[in-house]
N, C-alpha and C positions, 0 to 999 in steps of 0.2 A: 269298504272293500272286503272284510274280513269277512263280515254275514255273506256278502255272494259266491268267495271263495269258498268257504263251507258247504253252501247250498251246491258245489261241483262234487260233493261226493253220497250225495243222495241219488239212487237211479235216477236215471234220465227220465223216466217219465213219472216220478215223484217229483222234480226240479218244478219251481217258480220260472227260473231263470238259468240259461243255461253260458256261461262267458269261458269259455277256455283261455282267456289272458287272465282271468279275477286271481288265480294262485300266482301265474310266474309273477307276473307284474310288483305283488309285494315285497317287502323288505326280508332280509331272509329271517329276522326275528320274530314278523309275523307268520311268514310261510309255517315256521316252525312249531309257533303256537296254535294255528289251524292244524296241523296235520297231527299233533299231541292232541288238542282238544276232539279232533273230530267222533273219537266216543262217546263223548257227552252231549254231542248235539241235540239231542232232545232235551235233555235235561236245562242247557244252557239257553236254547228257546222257551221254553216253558219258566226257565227263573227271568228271562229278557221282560216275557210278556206278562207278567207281575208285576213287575215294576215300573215299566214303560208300555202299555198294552199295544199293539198293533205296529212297534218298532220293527220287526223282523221281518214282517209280510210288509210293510210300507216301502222299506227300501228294495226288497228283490222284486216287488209288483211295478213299482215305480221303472226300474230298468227296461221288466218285461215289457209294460207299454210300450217305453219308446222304443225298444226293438221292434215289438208290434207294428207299430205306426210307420217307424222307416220304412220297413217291410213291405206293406201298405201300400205306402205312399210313394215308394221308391219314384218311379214317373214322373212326380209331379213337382219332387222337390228341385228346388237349385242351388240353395246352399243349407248345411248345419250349423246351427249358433251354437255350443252348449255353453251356459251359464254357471252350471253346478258342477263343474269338475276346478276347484281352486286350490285344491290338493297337488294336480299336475301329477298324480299315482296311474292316470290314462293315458297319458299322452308320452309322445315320443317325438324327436326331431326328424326333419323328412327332408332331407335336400330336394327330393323330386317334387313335393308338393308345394314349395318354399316355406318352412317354420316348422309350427306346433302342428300335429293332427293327432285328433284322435283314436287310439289304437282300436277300440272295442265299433267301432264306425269304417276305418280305412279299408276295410274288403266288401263289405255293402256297398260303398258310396264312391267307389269309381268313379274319376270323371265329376263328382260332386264336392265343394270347398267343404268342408269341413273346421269350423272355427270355434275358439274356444275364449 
């Protein structure tokens, strides 16, 4: 969540991926070390992708798709499985929905279960 949180302070039409919950959502010692690091962001990409090459675009690409695709697909879907959220750093309790939903999914998917 850290690389997408960062990625909210590059213009908007620089963005991969755009999540206005990727900052609050974090813990505030991460908040805090996004918002000190965010000068270094290039630099901190660029040492990322020396070492792990294709780290930083993999993760904020990855989200974009599936925004994409809900987006998309809104119509046609009836429910969201997500698999990859075991962090529980998304999600939030929902009395209206009954449980867990997904926070970055609950205003797209109306009326659509949402599972995690």
């Amino acid at each position: 969540m850290v690389i997408v949180a960062m990625e909210q302070y590059f213009p908007e039409a620089e963005r991969i991926v755009t999540d206005n919950l990727a900052l609050p959502i974090l813990p505030f010692g991460y908040r805090a070390e996004v918002k000190l690091l965010w000068p270094f962001t290039k630099w901190i990409i660029k040492k990322s992708e020396q070492k792990v090459p294709g780290l930083w675009g993999s993760i904020v690409s990855r989200k974009r798709y599936i925004d994409d695709r809900l987006s998309v697909d809104a119509g046609q879907i009836e429910a969201v499985v997500n698999l990859g959220q075991s962090n529980g750093l998304c999600v939030r309790k929902s009395s209206d929905r009954g449980g867990e939903i997904s926070l970055r999914f609950h205003s797209r998917m109306q009326g659509i279960p949402v599972l995690q």
